[in-house]
N, C-alpha and C positions, 0 to 999 in steps of 0.2 A: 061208453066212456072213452074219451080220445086218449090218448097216451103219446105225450113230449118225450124225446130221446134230448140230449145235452143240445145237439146243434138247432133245438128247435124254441129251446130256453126262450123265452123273451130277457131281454138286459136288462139289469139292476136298474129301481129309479132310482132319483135322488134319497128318495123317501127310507130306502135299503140301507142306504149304505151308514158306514160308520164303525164302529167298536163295539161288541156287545161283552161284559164287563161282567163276569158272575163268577161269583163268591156263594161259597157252602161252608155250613157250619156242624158241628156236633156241638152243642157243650154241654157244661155241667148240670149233673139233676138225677138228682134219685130216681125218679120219674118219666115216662113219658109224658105225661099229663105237668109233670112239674116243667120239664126241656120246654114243652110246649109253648107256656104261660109265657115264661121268660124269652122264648121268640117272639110272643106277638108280644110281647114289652119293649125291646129291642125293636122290631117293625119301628115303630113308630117313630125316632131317631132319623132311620132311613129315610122315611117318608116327607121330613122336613127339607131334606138334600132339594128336592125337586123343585125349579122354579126359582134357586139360590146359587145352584153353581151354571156358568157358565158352560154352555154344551155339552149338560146334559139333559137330552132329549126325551129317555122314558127310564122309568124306575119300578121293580116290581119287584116286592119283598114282603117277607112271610115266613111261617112256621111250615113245616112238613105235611101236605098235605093227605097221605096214604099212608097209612102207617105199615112198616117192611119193616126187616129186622137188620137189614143195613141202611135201611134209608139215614140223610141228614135230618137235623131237625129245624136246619132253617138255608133260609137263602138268598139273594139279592140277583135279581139282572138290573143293567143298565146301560143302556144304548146312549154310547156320547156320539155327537160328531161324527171325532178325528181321533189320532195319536195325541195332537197335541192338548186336543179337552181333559184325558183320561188323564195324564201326564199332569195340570193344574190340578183336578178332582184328587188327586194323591198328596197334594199340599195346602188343599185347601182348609180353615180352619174347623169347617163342621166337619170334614172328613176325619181330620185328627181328634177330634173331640170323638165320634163314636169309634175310632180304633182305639181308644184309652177307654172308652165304654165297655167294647166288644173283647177286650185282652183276657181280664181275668174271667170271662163269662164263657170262652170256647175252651174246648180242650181240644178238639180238632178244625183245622181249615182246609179248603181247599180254593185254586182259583186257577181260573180260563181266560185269556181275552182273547176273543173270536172275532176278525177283519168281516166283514160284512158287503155286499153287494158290488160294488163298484172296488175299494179298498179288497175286498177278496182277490177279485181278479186280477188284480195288478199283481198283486205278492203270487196268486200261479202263476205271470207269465215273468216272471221277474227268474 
């Protein structure tokens, strides 16, 4: 098996690059089994995003799939673009519509947006 050290990287394609956009959820539920249900109910919300907001590119969202005893019980990625895709998708109206879905349903969030392939690189040599 050959082995790449950093200078032997090949460079980001277009195909890389972009935003990648992920949100974590805990929420409410007596249950694992119950937290569950109510992610893949919640999924589906998401899954209408795709193909309706403008740049964005890929979407992947779900219930937890390994069950750990700090795992989340749900999650979203999504790969825009640019800055400036992620930026509309935060005022977008189906966006706001599942943040009024998604409010009284989490008890905890977390979120990352991760500069990606070509946008990574700039922001290290910056």
């Amino acid at each position: 098996m050959a082995h790449l050290d950093a200078s032997q990287t090949p460079a980001p394609t277009t195909a890389q690059a972009g935003l990648l956009h992920i949100v974590l959820w805990q929420l409410h539920g007596e249950t694992a089994q119950a937290r569950q249900a109510k992610a893949q109910q919640l999924s589906h919300s998401f899954r209408a995003l795709l193909g309706t907001v403008p740049g964005l590119l890929q979407l992947d969202v779900g219930p937890n799939a390994v069950a750990a005893a700090d795992a989340w019980d749900m999650a979203v990625a999504m790969r825009f673009a640019n800055r400036a895709a992620l930026d509309a998708y935060n005022e977008h109206p189906l966006h706001l519509g599942i943040k009024a879905l998604m409010g009284p349903q989490r008890r905890v969030r977390a979120q990352i947006d991760l500069a990606l392939g070509a946008q990574a690189h700039a922001q290290e040599e910056a």
